[in-house]
DRENNUMI-938463 format. One record per atom (N, C-alpha, C): residue in three letters; x, y, z. Coordinates in steps of 0.1 Angstrom, whole numbers, plus 5000, padded with zeros to 4 digits. Layout:
BEGIN
alaXYZ
...
! end
This chain:
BEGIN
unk971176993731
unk971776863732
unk973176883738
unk973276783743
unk974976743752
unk975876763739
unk976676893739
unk977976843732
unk978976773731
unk979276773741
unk980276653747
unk980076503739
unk978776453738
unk977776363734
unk978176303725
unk977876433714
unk978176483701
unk979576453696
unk980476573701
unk981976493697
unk982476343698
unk982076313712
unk982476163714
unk982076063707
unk980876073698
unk980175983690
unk981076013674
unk981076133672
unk981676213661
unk983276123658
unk983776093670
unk985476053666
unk984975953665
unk984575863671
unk984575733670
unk983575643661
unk983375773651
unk982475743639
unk983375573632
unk982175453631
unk982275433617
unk983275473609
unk984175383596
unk984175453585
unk982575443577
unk981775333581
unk980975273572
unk979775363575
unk979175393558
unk978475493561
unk976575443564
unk976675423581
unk975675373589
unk974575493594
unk975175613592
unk974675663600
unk972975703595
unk972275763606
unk970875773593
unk970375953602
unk970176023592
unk969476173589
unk968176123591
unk967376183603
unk965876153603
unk965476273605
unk963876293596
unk963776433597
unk962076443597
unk961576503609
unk959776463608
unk959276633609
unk958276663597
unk957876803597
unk956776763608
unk956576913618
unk954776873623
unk954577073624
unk952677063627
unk952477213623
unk953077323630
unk954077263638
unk954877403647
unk956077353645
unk956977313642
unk958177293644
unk958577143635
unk959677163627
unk960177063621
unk961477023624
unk961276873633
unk962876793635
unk963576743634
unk964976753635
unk965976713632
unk966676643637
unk966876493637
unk968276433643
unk969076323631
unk970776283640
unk971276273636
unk971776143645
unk971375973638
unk971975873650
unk973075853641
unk973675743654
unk974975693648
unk974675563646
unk975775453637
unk975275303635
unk975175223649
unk975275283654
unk974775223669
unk973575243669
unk972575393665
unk971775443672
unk971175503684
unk972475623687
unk973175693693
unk972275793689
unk972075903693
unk971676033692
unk973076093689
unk973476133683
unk974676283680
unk974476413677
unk972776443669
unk972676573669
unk971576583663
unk970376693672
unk968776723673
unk968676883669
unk967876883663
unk967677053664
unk965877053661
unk965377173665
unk964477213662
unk963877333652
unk963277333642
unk963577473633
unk961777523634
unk961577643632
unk960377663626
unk959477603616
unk958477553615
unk958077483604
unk957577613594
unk958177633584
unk957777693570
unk956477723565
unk955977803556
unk954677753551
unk954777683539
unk956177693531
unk956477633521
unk957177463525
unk957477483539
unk957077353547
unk959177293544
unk958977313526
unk960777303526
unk961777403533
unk961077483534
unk962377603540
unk963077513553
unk961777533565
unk961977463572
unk962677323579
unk962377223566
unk963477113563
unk964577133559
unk964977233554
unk966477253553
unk967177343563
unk966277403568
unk967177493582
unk967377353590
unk966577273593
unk966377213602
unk967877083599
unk967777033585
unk968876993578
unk970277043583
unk970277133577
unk971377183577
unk972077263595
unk970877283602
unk971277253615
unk972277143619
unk971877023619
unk972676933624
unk973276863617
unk973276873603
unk974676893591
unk976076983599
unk975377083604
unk976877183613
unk977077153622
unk976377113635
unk976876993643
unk977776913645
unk977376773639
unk978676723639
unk979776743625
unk979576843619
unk980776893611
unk981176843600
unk981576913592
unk981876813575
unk983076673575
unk983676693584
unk984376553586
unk983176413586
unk982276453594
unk981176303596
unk980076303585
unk979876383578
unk978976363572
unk979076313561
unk980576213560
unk980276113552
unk979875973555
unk980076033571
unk979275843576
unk977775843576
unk976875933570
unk975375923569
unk975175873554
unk974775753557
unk973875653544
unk972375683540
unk971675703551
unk970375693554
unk969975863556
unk968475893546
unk967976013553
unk966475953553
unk966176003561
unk964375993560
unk963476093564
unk962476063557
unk961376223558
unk960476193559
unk959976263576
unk958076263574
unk957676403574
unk956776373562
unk956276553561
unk954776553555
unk954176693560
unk953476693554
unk952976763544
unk953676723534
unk953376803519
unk952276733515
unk951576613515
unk950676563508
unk949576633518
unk949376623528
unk947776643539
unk947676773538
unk948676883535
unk948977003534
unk947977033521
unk948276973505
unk947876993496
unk946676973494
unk946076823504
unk944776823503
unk943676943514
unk944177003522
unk943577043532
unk943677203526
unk944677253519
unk944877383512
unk944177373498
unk943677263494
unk943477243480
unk944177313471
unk945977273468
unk946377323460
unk947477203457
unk947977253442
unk949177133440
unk948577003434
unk946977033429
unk946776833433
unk946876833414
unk946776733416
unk947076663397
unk945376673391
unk945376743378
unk943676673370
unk943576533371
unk942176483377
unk942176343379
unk941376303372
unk941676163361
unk940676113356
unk940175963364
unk939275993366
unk938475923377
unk937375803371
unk938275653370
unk937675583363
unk937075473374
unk935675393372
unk934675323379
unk934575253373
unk935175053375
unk934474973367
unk933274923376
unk932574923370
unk931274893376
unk929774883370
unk929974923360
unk928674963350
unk928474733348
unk926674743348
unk925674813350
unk924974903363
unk926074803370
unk925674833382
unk926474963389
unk926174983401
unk927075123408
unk926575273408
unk925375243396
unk925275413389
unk923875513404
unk923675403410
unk923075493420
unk923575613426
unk924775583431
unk925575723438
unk927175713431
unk927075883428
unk927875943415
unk929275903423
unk930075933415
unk931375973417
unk931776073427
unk932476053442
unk932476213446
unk931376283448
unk930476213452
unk929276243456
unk929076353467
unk929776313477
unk929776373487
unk930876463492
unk931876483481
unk933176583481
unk933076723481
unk933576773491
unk933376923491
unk933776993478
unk932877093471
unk932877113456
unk934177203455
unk934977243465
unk936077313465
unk936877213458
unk937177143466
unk938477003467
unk937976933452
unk936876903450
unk936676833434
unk937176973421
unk937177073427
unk937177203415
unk938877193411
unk939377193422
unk940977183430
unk941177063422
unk940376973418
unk941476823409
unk940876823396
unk939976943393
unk939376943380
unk938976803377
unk938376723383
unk938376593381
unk937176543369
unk937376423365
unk935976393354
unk935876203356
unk934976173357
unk934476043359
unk933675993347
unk934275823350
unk933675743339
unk933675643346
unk932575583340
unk932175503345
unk932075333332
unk932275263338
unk933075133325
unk931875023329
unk931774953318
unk931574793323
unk932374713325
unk931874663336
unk933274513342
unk932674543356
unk933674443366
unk933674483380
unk932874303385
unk932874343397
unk932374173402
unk931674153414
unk931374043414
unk930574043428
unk930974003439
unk930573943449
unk931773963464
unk931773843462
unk931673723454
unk932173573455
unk932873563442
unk933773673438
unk934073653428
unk933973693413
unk932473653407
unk931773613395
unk931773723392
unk931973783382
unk932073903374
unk930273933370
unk930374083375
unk929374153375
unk928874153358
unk929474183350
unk929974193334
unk931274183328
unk931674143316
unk932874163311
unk933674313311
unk934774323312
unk935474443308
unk935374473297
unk934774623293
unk934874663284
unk936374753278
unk936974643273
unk938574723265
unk938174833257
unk936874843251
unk936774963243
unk936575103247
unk935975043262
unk935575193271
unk936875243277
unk937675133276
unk938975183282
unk939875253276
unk939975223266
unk940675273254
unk939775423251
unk938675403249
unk938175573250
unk938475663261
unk938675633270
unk938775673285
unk940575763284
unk940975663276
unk942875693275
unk942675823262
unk941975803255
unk941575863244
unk941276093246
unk940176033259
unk939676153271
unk940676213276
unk941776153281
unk942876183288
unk943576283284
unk943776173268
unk945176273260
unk944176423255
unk943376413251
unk942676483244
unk942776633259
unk942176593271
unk941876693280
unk942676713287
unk943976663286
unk945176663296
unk945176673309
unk944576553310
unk944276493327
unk945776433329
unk946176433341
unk947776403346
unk947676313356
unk946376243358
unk946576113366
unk945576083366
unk945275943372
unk944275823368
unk943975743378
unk942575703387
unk942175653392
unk941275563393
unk941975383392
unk940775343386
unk940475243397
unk939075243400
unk938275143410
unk937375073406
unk937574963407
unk936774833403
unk935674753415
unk934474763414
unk933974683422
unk933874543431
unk934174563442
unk935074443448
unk936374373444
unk937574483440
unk938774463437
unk939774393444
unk938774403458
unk939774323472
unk939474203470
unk938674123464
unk938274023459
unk938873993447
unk939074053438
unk939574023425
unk939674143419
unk940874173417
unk941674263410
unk942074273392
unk941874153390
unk941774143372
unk941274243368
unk940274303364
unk939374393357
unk940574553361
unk940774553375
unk941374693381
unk943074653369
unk943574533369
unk944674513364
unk944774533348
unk943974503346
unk943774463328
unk943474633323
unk942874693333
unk942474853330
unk943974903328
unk944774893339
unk945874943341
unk946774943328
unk946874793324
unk947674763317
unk947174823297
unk945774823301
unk945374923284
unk945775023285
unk945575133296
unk945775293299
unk947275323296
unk948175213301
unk949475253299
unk949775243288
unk949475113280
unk949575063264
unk949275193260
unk947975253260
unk947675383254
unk948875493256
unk949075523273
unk949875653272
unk951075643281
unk951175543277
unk953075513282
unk952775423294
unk954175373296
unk953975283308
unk954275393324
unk954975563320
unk955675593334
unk953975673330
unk952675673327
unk951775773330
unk951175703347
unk950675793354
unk950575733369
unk948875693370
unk948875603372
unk948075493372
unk947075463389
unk946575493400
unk946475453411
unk945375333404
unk945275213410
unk944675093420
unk943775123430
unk942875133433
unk941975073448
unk942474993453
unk942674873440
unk942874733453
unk944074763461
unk945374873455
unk946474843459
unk946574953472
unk945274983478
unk945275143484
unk944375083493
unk943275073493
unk942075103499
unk941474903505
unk940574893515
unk939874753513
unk938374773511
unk937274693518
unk935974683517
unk935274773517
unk934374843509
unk933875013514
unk933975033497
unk933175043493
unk933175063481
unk933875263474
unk932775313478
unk933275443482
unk934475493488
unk934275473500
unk935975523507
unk937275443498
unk936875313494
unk938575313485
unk938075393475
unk937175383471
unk937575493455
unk938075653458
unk937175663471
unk938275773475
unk939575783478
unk939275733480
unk941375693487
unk941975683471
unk941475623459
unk942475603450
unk942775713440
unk941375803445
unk941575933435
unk942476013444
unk941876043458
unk943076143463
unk944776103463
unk944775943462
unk946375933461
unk946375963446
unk945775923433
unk945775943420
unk946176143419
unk945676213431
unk945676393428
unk946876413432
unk947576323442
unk948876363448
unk950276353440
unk950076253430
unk951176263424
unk952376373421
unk952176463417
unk952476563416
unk953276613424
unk952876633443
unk953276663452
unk954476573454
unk954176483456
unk954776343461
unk956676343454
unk955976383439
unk957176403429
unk958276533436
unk957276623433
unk958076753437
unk959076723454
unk958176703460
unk958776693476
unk959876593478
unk959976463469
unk961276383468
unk962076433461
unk961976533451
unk963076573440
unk963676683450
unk962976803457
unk963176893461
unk964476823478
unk963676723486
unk964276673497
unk965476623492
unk965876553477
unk966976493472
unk967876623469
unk967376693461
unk967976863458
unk969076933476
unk967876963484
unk968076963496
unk969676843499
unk969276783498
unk970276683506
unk971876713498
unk971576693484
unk972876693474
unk973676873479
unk972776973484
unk973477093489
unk974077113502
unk973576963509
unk974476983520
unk975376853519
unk975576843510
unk976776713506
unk976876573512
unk975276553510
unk974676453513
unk974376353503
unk974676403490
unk974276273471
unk974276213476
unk974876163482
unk975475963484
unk974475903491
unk973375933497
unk972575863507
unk971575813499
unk971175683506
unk969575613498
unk968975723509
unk967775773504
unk966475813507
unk964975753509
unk964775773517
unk963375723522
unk962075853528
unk960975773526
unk960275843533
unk958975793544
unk958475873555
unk957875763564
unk956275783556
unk956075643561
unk954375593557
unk953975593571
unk952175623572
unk951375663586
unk951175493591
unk951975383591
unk951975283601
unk953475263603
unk953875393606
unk955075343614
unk956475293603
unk956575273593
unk957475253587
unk957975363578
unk958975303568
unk959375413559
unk959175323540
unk959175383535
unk959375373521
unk960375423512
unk960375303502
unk961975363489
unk960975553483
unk962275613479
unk961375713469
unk960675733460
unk961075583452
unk960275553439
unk958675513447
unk958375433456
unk957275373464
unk956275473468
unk957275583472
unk956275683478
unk955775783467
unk956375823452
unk955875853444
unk954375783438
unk954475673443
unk953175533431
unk952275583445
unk952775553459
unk951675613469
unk951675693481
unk951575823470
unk952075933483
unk950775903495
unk949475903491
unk948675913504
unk949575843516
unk949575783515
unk950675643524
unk951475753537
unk951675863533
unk952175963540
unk951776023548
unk950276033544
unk949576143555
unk949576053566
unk949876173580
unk949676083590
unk950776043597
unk951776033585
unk953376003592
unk953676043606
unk953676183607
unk954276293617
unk953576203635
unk952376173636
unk952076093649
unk952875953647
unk952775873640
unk953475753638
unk954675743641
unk955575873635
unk957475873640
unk957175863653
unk956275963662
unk956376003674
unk956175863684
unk955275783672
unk955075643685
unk956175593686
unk956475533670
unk957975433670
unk959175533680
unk959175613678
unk960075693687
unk959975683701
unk958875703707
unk958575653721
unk958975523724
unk958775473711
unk958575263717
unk960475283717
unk961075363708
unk962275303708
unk963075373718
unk962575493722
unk963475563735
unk962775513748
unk961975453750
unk961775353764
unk961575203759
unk961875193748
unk961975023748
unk960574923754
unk959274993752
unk958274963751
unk957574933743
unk956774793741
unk955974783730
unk954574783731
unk954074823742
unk952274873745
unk952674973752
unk951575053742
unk951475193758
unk950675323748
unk950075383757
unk949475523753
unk950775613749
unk950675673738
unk951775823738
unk950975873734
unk951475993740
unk950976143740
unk951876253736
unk951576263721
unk952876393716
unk952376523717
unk952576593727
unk951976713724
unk953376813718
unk952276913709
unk953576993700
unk953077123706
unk953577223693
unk952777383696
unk951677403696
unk950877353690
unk949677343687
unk948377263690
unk949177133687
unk947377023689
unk948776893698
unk947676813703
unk948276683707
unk947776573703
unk948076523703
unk947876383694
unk948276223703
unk947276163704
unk947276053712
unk947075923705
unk947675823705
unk948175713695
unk948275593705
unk948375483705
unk948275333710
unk949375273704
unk950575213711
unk951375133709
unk951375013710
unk951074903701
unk950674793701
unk951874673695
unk952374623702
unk953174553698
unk954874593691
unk955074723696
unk956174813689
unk955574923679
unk954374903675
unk953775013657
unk952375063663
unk952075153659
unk950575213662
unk949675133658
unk948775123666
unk947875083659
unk946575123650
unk946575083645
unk945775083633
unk943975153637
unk943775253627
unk942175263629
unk941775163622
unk940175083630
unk939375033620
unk938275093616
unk938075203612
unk936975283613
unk937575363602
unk936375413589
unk936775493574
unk937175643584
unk938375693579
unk939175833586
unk938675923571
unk938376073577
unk938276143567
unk939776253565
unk939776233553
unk940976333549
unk940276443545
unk940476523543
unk940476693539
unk938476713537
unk937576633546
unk936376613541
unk936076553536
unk936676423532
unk936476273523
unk936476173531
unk935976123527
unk935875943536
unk936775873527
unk937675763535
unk938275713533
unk938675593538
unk939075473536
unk939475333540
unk940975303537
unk941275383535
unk942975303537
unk943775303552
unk944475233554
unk945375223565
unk945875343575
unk945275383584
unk945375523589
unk945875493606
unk946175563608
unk946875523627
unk945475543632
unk945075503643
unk943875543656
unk944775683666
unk944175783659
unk944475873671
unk943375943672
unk943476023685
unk942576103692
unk943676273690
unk942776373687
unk944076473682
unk943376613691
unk943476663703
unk943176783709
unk943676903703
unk943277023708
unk943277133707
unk944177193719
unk945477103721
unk946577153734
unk947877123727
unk948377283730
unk950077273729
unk950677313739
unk952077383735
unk952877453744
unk952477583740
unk951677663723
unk951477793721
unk949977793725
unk948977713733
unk947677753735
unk947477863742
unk946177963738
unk945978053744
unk944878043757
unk945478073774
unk944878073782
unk943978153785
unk942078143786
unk941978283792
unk940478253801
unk940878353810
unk939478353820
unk938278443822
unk937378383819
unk936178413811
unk935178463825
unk934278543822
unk933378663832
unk932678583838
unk932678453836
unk931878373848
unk932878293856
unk934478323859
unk935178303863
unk936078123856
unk935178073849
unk936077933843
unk937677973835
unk937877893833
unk939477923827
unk939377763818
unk939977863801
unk939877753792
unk941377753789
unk941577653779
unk943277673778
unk942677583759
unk943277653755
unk943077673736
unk941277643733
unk941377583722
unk941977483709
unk942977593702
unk942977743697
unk943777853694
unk944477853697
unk946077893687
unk947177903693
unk948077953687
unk948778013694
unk950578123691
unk950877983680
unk950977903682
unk951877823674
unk953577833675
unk953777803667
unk955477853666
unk956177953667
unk955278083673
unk955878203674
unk955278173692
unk955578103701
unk955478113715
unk956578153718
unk957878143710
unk959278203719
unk959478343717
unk958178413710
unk958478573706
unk956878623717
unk955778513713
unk954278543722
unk954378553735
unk954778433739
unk953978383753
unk954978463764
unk954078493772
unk954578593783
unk956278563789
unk956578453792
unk957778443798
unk959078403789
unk958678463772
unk959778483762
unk959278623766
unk958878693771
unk959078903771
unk957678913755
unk956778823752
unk955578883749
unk954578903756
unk953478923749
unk951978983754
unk950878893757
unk950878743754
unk949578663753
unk950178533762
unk949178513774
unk949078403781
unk949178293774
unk950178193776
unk949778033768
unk949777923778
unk949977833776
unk949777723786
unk951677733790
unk952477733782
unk953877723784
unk954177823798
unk953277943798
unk953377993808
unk952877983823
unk952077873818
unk951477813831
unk952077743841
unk953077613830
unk954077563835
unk955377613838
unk955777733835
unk956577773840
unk956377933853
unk955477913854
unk954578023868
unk954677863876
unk954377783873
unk954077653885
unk955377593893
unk956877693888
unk957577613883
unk958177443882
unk957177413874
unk957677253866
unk958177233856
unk958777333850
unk960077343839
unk961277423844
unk962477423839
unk963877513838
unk964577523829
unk964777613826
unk965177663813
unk964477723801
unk963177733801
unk962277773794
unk961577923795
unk961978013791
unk961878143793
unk962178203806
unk961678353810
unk962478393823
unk961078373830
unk961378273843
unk960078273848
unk959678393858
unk960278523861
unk960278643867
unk959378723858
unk958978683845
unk958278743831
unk956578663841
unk956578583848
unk954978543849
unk955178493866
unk955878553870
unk955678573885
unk954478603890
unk953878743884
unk952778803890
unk951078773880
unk951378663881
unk950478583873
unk949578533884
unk948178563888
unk947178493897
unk947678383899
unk947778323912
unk947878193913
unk946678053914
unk945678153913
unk944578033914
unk944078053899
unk944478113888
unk944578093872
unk945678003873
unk946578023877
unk947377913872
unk947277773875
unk947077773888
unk945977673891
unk944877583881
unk943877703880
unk942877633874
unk942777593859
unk944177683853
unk944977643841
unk945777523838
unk946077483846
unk946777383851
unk945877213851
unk944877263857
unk944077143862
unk942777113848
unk942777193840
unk942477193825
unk943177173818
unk944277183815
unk945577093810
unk945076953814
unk945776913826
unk945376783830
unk944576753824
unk943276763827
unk941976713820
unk941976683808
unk942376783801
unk942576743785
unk943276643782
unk944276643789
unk945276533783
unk944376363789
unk943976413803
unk943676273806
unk942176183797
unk941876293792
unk940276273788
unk940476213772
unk941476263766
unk942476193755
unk942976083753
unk943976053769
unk944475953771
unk943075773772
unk942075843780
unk940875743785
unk940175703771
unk940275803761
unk939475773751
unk939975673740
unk941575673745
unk942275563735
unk942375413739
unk941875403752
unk942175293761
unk940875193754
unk941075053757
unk939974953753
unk939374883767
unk940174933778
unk939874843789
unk939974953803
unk939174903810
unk939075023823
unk940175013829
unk941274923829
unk943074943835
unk943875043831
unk944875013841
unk945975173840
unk946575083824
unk947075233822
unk947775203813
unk949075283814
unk950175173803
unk951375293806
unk951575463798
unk952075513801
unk951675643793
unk953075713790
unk953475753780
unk954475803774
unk954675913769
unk955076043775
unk954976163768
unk956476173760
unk955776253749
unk956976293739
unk956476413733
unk957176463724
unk957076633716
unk957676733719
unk957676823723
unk958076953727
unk957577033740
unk956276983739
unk954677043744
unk954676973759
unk955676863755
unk954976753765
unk955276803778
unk956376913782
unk956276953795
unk955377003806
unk954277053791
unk952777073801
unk952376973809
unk952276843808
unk951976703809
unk952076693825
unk951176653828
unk951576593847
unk952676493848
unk953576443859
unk953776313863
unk952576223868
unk952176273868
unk950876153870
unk949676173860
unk949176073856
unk947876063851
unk946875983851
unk945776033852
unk944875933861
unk944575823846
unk944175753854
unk944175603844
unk945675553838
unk946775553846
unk948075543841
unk948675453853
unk948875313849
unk950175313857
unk951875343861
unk952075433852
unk953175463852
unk953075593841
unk953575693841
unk954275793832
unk955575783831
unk956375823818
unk957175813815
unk957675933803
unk958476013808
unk959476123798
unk960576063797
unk961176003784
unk961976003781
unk963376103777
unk964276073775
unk965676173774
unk965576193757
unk965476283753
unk965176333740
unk963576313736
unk962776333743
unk961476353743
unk960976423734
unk961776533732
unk961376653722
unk961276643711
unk962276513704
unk962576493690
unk962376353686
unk961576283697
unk961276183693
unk960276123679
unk959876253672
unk959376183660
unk960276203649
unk961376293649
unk962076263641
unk963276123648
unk963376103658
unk963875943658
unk962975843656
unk961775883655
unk960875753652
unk961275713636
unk961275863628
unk961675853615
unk962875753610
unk963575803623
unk965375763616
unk965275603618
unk965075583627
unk964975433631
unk964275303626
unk963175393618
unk961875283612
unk962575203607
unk961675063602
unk961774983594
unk961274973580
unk961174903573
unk960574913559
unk959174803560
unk958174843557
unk956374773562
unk956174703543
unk955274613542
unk954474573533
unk953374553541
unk951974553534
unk950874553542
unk949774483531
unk949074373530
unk948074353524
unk947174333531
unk945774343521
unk944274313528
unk943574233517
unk943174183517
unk942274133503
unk941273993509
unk940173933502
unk939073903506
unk939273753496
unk938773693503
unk939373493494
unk937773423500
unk937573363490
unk936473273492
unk937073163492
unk936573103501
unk936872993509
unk937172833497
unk935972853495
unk935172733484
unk936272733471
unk937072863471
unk937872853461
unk939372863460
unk939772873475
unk940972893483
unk940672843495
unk941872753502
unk941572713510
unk942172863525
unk941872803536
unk942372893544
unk943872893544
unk944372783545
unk945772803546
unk946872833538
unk945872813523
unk946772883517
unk946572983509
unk945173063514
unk944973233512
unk946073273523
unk945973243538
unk946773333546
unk948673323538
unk948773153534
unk950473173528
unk950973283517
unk949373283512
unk949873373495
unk949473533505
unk948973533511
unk948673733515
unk949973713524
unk950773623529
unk952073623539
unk952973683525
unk953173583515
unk953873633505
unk954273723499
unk952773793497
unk952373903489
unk952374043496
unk952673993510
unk953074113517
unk954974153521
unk955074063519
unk956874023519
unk957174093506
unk956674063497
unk956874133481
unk956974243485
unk955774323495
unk955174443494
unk956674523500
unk956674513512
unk958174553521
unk958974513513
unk959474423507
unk960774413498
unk961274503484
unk959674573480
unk959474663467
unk959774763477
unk959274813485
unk959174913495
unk960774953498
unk961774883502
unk963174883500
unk963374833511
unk963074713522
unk963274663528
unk964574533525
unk965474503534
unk966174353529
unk965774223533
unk965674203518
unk965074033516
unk965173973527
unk966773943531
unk967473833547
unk966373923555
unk965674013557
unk965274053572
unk963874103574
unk963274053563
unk962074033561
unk960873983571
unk959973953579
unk959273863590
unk957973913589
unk956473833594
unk955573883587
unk955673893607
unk954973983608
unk954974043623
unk953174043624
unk951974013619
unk950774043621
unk950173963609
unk949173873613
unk948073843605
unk946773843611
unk945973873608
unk944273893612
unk943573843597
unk942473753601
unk941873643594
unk940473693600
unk939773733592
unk938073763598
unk936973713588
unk936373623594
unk935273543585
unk934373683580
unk933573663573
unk932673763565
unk931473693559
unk930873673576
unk929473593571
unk928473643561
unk928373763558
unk927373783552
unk927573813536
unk928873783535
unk929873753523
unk929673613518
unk928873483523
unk929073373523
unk930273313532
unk931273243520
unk932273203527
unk933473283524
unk933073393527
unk934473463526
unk934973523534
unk936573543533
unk936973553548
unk938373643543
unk938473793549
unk939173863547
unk940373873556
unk941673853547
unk943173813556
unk943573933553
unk944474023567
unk945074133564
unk946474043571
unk947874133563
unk948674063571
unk950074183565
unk950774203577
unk951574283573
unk953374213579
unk953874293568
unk955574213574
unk956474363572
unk957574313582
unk959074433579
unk960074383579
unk961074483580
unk962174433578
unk963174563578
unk964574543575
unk965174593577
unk965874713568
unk966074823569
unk966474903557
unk967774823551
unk967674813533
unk968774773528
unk969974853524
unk970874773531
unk972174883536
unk972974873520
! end
């Protein structure tokens, strides 16, 4: 980064403390910047990402904590973190909470079990146990059976007795009607306090009976994590004389959340790390549609810009081997970094990864003075980088491998880029990450490419910059709500959402509603609708 940059932003600091710490982990490299109340860049770094994942947030911290120097670091108000401690825990199977795994649903439901289809590792990993209740309802409403308060209260009974540490309860058709899911909630706590952690379906997941119950148990396992990683990032902050700052953390549509928010839903998290990178593209070219393309050390990851925020998959995403329905970005995720390994195979083709150096490319790849071909080396034998190792280290590199290394790069990226598209037109295309220098100026199906000036760290500015999101989904029968004023109350109820979230009230706007009839629902008609707003200062 420009020093020069740096100081000049530095003196002319604010006294008011505007400034905001944004900080996004991904699997090679964890980043660091530092804007000003302008939203200025003043200071980026790049650190190793850890396997304990904090190390590396605090090098990376405390990098550009020494940057602009202990004089300014009392104009930072704001920190934010996208990390992946939660996707980590489920994909390592470690760290997760004993889940008690509650189903209202009885009589009905009992065909396919609980976790039926969960890899027996990941269920052993949450020691989990299921029950199954009477209550739950049908998709117009009418309750399947009464709630059984007695089964509920035995269920709290199970708990204390087996020292289960979290609770997931899913009610059949809760996106419809949440009573039974609420009235559970409110016994279980009666029974074992009001702070014992509680997950919702309705408040996680939408239609898909299964996939939200999955979604409410794996955020119900995360608790734990979620705790540790905000206590530990607040620990972190208070040692580089940072106490004073509200804290946030990013959620995977683009926004951020209070700490208390992301404790009740860490899943909310997974996913972050591509999301900073969009809002960060949309905010360092001031574009609100467009393909980006983050490539890191490792994998690349391709996302759709839709209106300023990613867009949204509509399709159940699986986490760690689970199916799931909650709110997840649409990406396409390759097997291309800057540490891929290049090599050319006895029938003369040339592949370039899915394998890779990862974050040791500045010790590996040939033109840092190691032993293994990567793609970084490709681009700099081509020369279409400077400053990136000694390119005299891959001089005597074949030139028709580099070539054909080259033009497999491309492909990958462009075959990525086509797959995100909805329509046979160019589209704009936006490279960001670290990686992204492999990237062509041109790409077919593009009308325009675009690298921006801090490209590298654009998902930790995606972080710094976010806004605060509420998001509802829920399902209204017609005959008993009219249309206009199911869409006012899910406008409302999403404004609540962002405002709990730590958004400010004054700057609140519902930015998206989608209204989809559900013929085969009768007359029911499912409103999703989401609003933002501003971090409260």
């Amino acid at each position: 980064m420009d020093n020069n940059m740096t100081n000049d932003n530095v003196s002319t600091a604010a006294a008011a403390p505007t400034w905001r710490l944004g900080i996004d982990v991904g699997g090679t490299n964890t980043d660091a910047v530092i804007i000003d109340g302008n939203l200025k860049l003043v200071a980026s770094t790049k650190s190793p990402t850890t396997e304990d994942v904090m190390g590396g947030i605090k090098a990376a911290m405390h990098e550009v904590v020494t940057q602009i120097g202990p004089e300014a670091t009392k104009n930072i108000g704001f920190a934010m973190l996208g990390t992946t401690h939660c996707t980590n825990a489920i994909v390592e199977r470690k760290r997760l909470n004993k889940v008690a795994a509650v189903r209202i649903g009885a009589p009905a439901t009992t065909a396919i079990s609980c976790m039926a289809d969960w890899p027996d590792e990941l269920k052993g990993a949450m020691r989990v146990r299921d029950f199954l209740i009477h209550g739950g309802h049908e998709f117009d409403g009418r309750e399947i059976s009464e709630l059984s308060e007695a089964e509920i209260r035995e269920v709290a009974a199970a708990v204390r007795a087996d020292g289960f540490e979290s609770i997931a309860v899913t009610s059949v058709f809760s996106p419809v009607s949440d009573v039974h899911e609420k009235r559970a909630a409110a016994l279980l706590h009666e029974e074992l306090g009001e702070e014992f952690p509680v997950s919702l379906s309705s408040e996680i997941g939408t239609l898909g009976f299964l996939e939200r119950e999955n979604a409410s148990i794996l955020n119900a396992a995360l608790y734990d994590v979620a705790q540790t990683t905000a206590d530990s990032f607040e620990a972190a902050l208070v040692a580089e004389g940072l106490g004073h700052v509200s804290v946030y953390l990013g959620q995977n549509d683009g926004t951020l959340m209070s700490v208390d928010y992301a404790k009740r839903y860490p899943i909310f998290t997974i996913a972050c790390g591509p999301t900073n990178s969009i809002r960060g593209a949309s905010f360092l070219t001031k574009k609100k549609d467009a393909v980006v393309v983050d490539i890191g050390g490792t994998t690349t990851d391709v996302g759709v810009l839709a209106h300023g925020f990613p867009r949204e998959s509509m399709i159940a995403v699986e986490i760690g081997d689970v199916r799931t329905n909650f709110r997840m970005p649409d990406l396409v995720s390759v097997g291309l970094g800057g540490g891929s390994l290049v090599r050319k195979h006895d029938d003369g083709s040339v592949t370039v990864g899915p394998d890779s150096v990862g974050y040791q490319v500045t010790s590996k790849a040939l033109c840092f003075g190691g032993d293994t071909l990567t793609a970084t080396d490709i681009v700099v034998a081509k020369g279409l980088v400077e400053g990136v190792g000694n390119a005299d280290l891959v001089a005597g590199i074949d030139s028709e491998l580099v070539e054909a290394a080259y033009t497999e790069i491309s492909r990958i990226i462009e075959d990525a880029v086509d797959a995100m598209k909805t329509s046979a037109g160019d589209v704009t295309v936006i490279l960001v990450g670290g990686g992204s220098i492999l990237a062509p100026d041109y790409v077919e199906g593009a009308d325009q490419v675009l690298r921006p000036e801090n490209f590298g760290v654009a998902n930790a500015i995606g972080s710094a910059i976010a806004q605060v999101s509420g998001q509802i989904a829920k399902v209204f029968s017609l005959s008993e709500t009219p249309r206009d004023q199911a869409i006012a109350e899910s406008k409302q109820r999403a404004c609540s959402e962002a405002i709990e979230a730590g958004a400010d009230p004054a700057t609140v706007e519902v930015i998206e509603v989608e209204d989809i009839p559900m013929a085969y629902l009768g007359d029911a008609l499912c409103i999703r609708v989401k609003a933002v707003g501003d971090l409260m200062l």
